[in-house]
C-alpha positions in Angstrom: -6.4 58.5 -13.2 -9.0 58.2 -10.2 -9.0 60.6 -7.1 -5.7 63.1 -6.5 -4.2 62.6 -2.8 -4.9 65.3 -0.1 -1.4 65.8 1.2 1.0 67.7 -1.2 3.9 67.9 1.3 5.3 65.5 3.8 4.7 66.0 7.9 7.7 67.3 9.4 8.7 67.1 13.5 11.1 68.8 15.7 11.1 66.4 18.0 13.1 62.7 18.6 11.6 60.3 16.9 9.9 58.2 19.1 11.6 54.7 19.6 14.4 56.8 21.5 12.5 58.4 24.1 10.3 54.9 24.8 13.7 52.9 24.7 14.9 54.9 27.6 11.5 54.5 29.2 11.0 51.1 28.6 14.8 50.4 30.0 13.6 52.5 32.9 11.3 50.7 34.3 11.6 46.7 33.3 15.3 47.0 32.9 15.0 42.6 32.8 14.5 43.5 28.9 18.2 43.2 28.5 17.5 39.4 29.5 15.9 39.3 25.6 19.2 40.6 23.8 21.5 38.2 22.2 21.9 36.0 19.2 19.6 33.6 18.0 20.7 31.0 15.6 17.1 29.1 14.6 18.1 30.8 10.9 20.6 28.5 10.5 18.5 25.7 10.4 15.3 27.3 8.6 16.9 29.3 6.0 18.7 26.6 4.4 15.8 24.5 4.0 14.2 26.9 2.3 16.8 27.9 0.1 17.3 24.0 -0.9 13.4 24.0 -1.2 13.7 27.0 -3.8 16.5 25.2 -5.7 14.6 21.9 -6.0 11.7 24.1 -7.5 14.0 25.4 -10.5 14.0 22.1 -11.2 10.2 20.9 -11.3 9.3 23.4 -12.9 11.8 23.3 -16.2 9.4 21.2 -17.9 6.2 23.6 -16.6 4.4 25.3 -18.8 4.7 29.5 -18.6 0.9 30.0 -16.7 2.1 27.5 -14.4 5.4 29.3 -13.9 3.9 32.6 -13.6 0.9 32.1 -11.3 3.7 29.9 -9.1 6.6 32.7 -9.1 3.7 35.1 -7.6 2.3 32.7 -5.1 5.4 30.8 -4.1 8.4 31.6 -5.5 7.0 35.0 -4.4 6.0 34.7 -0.9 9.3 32.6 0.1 12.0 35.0 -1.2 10.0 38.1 0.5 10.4 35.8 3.6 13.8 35.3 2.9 14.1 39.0 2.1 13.2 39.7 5.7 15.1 37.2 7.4 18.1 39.0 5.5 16.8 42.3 7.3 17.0 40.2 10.9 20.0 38.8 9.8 21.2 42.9 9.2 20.8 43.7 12.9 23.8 41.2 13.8 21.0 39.0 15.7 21.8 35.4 14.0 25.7 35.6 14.9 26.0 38.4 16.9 29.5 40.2 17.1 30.9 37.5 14.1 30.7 40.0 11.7 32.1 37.5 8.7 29.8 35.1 9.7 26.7 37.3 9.7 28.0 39.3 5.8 28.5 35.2 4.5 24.9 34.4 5.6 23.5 37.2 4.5 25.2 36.4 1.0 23.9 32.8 1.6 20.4 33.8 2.1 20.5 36.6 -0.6 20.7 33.7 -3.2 17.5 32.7 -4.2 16.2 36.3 -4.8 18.5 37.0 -7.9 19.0 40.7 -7.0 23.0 41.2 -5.3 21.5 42.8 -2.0 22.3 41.8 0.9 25.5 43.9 1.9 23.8 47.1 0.7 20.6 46.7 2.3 22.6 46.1 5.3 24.6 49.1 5.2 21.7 51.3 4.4 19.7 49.8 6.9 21.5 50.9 9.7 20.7 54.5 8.5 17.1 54.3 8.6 17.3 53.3 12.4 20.0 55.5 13.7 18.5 58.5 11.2 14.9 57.7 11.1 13.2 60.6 9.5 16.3 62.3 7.9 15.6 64.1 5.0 19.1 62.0 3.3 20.2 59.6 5.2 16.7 57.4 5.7 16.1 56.5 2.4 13.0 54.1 3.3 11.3 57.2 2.8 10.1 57.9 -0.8 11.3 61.4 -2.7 9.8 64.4 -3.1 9.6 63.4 -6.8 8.0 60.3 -6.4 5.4 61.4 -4.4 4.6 64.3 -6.9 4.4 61.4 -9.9 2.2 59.0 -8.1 0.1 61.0 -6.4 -3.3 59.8 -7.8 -5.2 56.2 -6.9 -4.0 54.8 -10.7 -0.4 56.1 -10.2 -0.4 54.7 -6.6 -1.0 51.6 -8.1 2.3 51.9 -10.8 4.0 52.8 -7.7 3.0 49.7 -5.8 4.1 47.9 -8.3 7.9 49.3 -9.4 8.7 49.5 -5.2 11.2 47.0 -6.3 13.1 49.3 -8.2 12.5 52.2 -6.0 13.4 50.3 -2.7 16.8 49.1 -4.8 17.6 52.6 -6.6 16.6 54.9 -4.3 19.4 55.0 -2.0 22.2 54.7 -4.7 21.2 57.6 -6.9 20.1 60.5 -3.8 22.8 58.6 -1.2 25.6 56.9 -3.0 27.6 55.7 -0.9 31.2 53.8 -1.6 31.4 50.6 -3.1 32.7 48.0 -0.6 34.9 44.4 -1.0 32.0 42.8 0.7 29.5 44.2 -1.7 31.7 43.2 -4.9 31.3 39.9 -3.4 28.0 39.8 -3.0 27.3 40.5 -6.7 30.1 38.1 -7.9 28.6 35.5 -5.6 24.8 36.2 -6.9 25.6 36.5 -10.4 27.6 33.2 -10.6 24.5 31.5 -8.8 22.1 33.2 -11.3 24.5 31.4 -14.3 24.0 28.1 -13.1 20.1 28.4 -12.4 19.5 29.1 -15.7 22.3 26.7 -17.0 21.3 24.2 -15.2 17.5 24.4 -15.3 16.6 26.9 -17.9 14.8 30.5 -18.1 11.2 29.5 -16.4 13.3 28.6 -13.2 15.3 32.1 -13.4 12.2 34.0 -13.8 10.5 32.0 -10.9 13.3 33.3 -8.3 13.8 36.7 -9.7 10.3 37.0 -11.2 9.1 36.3 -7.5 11.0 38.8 -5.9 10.1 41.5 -7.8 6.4 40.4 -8.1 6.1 39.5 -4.2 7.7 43.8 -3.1 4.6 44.9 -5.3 1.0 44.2 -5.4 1.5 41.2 -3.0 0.1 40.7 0.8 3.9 40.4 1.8 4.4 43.5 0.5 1.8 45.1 2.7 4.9 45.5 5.6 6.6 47.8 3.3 3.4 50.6 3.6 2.4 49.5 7.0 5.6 50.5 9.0 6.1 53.8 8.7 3.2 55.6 6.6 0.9 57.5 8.6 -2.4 55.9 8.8 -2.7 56.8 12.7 -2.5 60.1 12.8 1.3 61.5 13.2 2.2 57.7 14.7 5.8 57.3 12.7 5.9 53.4 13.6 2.7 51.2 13.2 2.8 47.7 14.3 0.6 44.9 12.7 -0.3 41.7 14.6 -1.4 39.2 12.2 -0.9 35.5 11.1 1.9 36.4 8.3 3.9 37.3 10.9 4.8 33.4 11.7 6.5 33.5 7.7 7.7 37.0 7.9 10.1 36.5 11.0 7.7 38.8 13.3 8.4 41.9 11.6 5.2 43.3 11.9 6.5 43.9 15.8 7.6 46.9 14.0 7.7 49.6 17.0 9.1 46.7 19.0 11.3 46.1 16.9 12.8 49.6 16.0 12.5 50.2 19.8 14.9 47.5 20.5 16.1 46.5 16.9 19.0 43.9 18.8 16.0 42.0 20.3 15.9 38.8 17.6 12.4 38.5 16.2 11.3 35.5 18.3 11.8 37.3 21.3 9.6 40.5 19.8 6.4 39.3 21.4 7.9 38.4 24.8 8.8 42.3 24.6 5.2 43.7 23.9 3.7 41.1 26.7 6.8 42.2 29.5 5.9 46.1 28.6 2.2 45.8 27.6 1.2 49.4 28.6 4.1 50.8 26.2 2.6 48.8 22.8 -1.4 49.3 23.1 -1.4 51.8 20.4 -2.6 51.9 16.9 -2.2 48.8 14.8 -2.6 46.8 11.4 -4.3 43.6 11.6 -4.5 43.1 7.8 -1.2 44.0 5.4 -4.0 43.5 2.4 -5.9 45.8 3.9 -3.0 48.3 4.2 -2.5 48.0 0.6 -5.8 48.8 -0.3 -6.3 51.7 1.6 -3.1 53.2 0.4 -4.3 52.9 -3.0 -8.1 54.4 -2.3 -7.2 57.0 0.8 -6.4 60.0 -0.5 -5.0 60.9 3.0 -2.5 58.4 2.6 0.1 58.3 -0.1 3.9 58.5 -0.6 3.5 62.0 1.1 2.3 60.2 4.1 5.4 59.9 6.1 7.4 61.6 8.9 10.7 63.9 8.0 12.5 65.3 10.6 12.7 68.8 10.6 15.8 70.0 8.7 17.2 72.0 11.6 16.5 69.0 14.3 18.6 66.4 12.5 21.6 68.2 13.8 20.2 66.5 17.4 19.7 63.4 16.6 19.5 61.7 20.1 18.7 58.5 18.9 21.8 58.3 16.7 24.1 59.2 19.4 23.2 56.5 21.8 21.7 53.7 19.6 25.2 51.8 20.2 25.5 52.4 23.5 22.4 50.9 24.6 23.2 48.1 22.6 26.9 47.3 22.8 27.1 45.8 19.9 27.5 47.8 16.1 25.0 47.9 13.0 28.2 47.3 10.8 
């Protein structure tokens, strides 16, 4: 079962997390980052292309033989719906239309498609927890649960856990943070499902499990799926936000500007860099250069595992500064 972790508990802080109190700072003293909010509507012109591009490979590959499908689903299939995964998480922060909230649920929906799995309105709603509640033992469910880090505490077990963070990411919040069903996310479903009937009406079972085999193959043992264990686990030290600055970042909408980006989550993701180079001195910390490498060392560290992540103190959740005034500094809602 190969070497047991060293952690048996998570760290917990009494203090704000730290995107609230650099936010502050940051506004402070190069107040021009204001000049960076606002929509940015390049999505509109990439993420149809690549839904259209996923759609026209349903059909090549009806005729493909089941390796072929396979090794594709992983490689391409794979790598595009993470990438549309995370352009549905920019797409959550309102930065593609802004205040137009109908516009922003129906592209989400739109964008959703290709990954077979109705998400889009949930992850959104969710989403928005995690920021204004980072490090709540409840309401941030990004974080794993006491139970799973019990079960996969060893370097074989990290591996099975790797691999079913599909399932985890998707169930986790519904079964310890249910939360009501809303019209928008009835609609999602309706809208997925019906697309999932024609896919493999239209061209068969190899081109449905190359869009929803790909999703779920690409959130475990992929390099996309490196983001997911280099954000928030706590490789440096008791650092709650690691960044990683690496070429997948040009397919994965720059979310590896990941304390950039929970700093100031309204800045859209082209804009990220132009952040760390206006406030250099605020962003030369700690940082990934290699999501593979992320991956590899969760599996063999046993320092690191799903214990390896910040909790806020029960008693300091009841101050949680950052929730207070993340819309007020942005002027615009999560929802």
């Amino acid at each position: 079962m190969g070497q047991k972790v060293s952690r048996t508990e998570f760290e917990y802080t009494y203090t704000d997390e730290p995107h609230y109190t650099r936010r502050k700072q940051i506004l402070a003293k190069y107040p021009q980052v204001k000049e960076l909010y606002g929509p940015d509507y390049s999505m509109t012109i990439i993420v149809p292309l690549m839904i259209l591009f996923q759609i026209w490979m349903c059909y090549m590959l009806q005729d493909a033989s089941w390796p072929i499908v396979v090794i594709l689903a992983y490689i391409l299939g794979g790598t595009i719906n993470q990438s549309l995964n995370l352009a549905m998480h920019e797409n959550s922060h309102n930065n593609v239309f802004s205040r137009n909230y109908f516009a922003t649920r129906v592209f989400g929906i739109l964008m959703n498609l290709p990954m077979g799995v109705p998400a889009s309105i949930s992850f959104k709603k969710y989403h928005a927890d995690h920021h204004q509640f980072m490090g709540d033992n409840i309401k941030d469910q990004d974080i794993p649960t006491h139970l799973e880090a019990w079960l996969f505490s060893r370097t074989f077990t990290k591996v099975i856990w790797l691999i079913l963070n599909p399932f985890f990411y998707a169930l986790r919040p519904v079964l310890v943070y249910p939360k009501p069903v809303t019209r928008w996310e009835i609609i999602n479903f309706v809208v997925q499902m019906a697309f999932n009937v024609w896919i493999g009406y239209a061209f068969g079972s190899k081109a449905l499990f190359y869009l929803l085999g790909g999703t779920f193959l690409a959130m475990g043992l992929h390099p996309m799926a490196g983001h997911f264990i280099s954000e928030h686990y706590l490789f440096f030290g008791d650092q709650q936000t690691s960044s990683y600055y690496g070429v997948l970042n040009y397919i994965c909408w720059n979310v590896g500007y990941h304390n950039e980006h929970h700093d100031f989550p309204w800045i859209s993701y082209r804009k990220l860099p132009q952040l760390k180079e206006m406030a250099p001195e605020f962003y030369d910390l700690p940082h990934h250069t290699s999501w593979v490498k992320c991956l590899v060392d969760f599996v063999m560290d046993p320092a690191i595992g799903p214990y390896a992540r910040m909790r806020q103190a029960p008693d300091k959740g009841k101050d949680n500064n950052n929730a207070q005034v993340f819309d007020k500094d942005r002027e615009i809602k999560m929802d």
